[in-house]
Backbone as JSON Lines, residues from 0, in Angstrom:
{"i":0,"aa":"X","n":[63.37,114.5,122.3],"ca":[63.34,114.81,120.88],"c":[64.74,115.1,120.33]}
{"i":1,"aa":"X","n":[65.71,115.75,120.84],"ca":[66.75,116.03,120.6],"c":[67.76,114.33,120.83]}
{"i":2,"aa":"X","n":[67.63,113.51,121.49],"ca":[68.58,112.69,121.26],"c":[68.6,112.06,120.02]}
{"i":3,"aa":"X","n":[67.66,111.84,118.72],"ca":[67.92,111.29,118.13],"c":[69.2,111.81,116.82]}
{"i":4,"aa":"X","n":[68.39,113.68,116.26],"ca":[69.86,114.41,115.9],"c":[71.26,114.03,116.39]}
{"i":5,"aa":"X","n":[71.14,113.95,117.77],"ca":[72.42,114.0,118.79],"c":[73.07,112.82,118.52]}
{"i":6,"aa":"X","n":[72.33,111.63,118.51],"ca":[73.11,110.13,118.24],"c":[73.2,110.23,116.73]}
{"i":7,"aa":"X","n":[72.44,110.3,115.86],"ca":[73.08,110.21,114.29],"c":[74.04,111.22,114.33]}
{"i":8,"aa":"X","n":[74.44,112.46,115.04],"ca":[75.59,112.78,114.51],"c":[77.15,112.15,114.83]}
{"i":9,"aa":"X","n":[76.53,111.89,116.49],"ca":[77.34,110.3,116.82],"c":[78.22,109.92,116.08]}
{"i":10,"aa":"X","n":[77.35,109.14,115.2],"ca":[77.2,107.78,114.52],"c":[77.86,108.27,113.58]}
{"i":11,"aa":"X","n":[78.12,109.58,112.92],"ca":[78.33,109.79,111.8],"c":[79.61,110.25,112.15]}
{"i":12,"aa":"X","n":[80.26,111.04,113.17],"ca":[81.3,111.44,113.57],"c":[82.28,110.11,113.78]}
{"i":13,"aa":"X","n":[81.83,108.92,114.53],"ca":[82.79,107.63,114.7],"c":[82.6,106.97,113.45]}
{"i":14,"aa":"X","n":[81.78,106.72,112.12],"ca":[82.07,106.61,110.78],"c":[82.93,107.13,110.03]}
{"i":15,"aa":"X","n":[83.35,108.2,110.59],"ca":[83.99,109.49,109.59],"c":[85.72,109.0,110.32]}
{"i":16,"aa":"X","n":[85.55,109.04,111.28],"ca":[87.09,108.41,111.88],"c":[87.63,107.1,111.65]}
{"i":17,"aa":"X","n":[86.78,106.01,111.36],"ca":[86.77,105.02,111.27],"c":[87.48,105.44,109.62]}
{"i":18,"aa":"X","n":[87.06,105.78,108.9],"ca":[87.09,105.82,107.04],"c":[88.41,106.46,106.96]}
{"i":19,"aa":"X","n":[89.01,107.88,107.68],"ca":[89.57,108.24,107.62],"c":[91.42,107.55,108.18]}
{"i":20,"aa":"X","n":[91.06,106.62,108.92],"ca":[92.0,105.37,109.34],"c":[92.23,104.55,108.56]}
{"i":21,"aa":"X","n":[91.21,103.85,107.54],"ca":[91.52,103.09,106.54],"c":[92.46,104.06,105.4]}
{"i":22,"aa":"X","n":[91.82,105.05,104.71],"ca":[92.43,105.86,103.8],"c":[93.83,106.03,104.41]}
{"i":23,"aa":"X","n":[94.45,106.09,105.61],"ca":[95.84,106.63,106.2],"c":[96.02,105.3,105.58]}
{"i":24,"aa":"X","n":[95.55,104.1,105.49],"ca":[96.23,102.56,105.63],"c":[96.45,102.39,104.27]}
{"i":25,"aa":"X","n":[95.67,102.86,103.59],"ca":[96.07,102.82,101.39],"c":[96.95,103.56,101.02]}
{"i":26,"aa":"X","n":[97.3,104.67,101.65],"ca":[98.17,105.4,101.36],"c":[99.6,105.07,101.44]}
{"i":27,"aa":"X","n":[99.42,104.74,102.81],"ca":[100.62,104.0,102.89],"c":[100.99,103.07,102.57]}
{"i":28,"aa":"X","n":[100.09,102.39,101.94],"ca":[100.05,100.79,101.32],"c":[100.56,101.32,100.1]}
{"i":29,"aa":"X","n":[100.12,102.39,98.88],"ca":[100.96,103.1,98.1],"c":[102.4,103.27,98.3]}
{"i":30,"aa":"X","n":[102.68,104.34,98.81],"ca":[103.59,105.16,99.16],"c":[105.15,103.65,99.11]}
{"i":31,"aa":"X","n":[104.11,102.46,99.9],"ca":[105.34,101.63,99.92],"c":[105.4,101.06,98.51]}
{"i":32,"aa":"X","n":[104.77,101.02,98.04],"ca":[104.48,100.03,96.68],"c":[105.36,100.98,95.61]}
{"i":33,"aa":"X","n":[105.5,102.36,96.17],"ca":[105.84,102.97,94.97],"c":[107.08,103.36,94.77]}
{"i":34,"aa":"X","n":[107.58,103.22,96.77],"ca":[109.07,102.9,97.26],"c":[109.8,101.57,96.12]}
{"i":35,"aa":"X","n":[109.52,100.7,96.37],"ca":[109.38,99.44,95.98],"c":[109.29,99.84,94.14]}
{"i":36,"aa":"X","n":[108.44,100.04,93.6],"ca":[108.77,100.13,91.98],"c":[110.23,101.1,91.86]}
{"i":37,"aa":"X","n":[109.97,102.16,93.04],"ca":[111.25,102.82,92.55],"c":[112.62,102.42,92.28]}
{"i":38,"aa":"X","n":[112.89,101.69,93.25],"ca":[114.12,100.68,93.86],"c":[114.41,99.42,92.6]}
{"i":39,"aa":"X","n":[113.36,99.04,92.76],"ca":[113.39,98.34,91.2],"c":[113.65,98.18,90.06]}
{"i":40,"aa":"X","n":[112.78,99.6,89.78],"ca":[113.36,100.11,88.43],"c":[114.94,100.56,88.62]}
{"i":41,"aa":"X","n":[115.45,101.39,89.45],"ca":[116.59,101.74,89.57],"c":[117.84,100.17,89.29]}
{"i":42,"aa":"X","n":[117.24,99.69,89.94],"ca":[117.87,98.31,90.28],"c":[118.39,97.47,88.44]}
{"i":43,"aa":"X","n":[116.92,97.49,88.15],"ca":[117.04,97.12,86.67],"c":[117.65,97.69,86.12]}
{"i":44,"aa":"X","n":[117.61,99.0,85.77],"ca":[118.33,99.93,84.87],"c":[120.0,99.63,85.05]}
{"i":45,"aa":"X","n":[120.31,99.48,86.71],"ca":[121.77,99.41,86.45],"c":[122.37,98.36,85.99]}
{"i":46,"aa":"X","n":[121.36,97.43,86.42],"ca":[121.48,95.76,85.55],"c":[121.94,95.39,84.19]}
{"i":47,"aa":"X","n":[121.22,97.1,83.26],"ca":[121.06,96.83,81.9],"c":[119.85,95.78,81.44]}
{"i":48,"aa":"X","n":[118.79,95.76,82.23],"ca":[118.27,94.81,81.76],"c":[117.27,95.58,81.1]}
{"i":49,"aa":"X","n":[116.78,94.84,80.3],"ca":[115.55,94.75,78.71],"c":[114.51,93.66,78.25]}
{"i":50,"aa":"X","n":[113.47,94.12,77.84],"ca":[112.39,93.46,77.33],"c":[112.31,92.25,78.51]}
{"i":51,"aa":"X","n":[111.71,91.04,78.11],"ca":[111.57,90.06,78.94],"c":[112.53,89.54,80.06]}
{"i":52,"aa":"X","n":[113.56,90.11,79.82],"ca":[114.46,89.86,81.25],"c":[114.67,90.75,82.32]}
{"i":53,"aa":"X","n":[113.9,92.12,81.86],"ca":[113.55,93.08,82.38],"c":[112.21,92.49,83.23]}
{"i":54,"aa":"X","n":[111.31,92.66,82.73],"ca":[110.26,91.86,83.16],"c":[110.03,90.75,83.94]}
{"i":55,"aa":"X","n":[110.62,89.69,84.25],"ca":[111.17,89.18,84.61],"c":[111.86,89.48,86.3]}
{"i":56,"aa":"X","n":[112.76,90.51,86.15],"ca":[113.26,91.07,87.18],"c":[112.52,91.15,87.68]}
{"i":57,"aa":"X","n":[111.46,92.89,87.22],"ca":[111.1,93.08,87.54],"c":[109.75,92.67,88.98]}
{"i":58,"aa":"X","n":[109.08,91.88,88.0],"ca":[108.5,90.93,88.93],"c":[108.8,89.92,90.33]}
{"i":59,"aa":"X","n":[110.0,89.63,90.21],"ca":[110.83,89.21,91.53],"c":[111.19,90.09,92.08]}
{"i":60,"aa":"X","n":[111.76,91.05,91.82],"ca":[111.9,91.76,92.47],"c":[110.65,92.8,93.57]}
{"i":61,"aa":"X","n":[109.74,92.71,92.47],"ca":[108.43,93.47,93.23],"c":[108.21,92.51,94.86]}
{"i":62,"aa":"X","n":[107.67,91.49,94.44],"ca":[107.35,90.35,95.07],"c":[107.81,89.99,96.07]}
{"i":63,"aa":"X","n":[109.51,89.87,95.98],"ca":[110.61,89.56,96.9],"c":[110.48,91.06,97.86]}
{"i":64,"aa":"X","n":[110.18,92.35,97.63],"ca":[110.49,93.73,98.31],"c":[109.42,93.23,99.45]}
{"i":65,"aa":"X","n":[108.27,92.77,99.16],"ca":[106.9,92.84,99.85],"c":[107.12,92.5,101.5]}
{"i":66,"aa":"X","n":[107.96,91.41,101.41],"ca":[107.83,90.62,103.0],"c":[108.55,91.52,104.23]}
């Protein structure tokens, strides 16, 4: 009678680790993305760049950081 409590908590304990591995993986998938806008923007600004050539940059530059 008791194994079945015993395995759903199992089940629920290697779910909970499993979820908690992905979330480490978005974060850091952030964290770089936001490295990356930072650098960018910095980048632009010293450029002087504006409106659509800003934009512009910007976007290559995002893109180009990724690989």
């Amino acid at each position: 009678m008791m194994k079945k409590p015993l395995i759903s908590l199992i089940v629920l304990a290697v779910a909970a680790l499993g979820s908690g591995a992905a979330m480490a993986k978005d974060s850091a998938a952030r964290t770089a993305q936001r490295e990356r806008m930072k650098t960018c923007n910095a980048d632009a600004k010293a450029a002087n760049k504006k409106g659509a050539d800003r934009k512009a940059f910007m976007k290559e530059c995002l893109s180009a950081k990724k690989a």
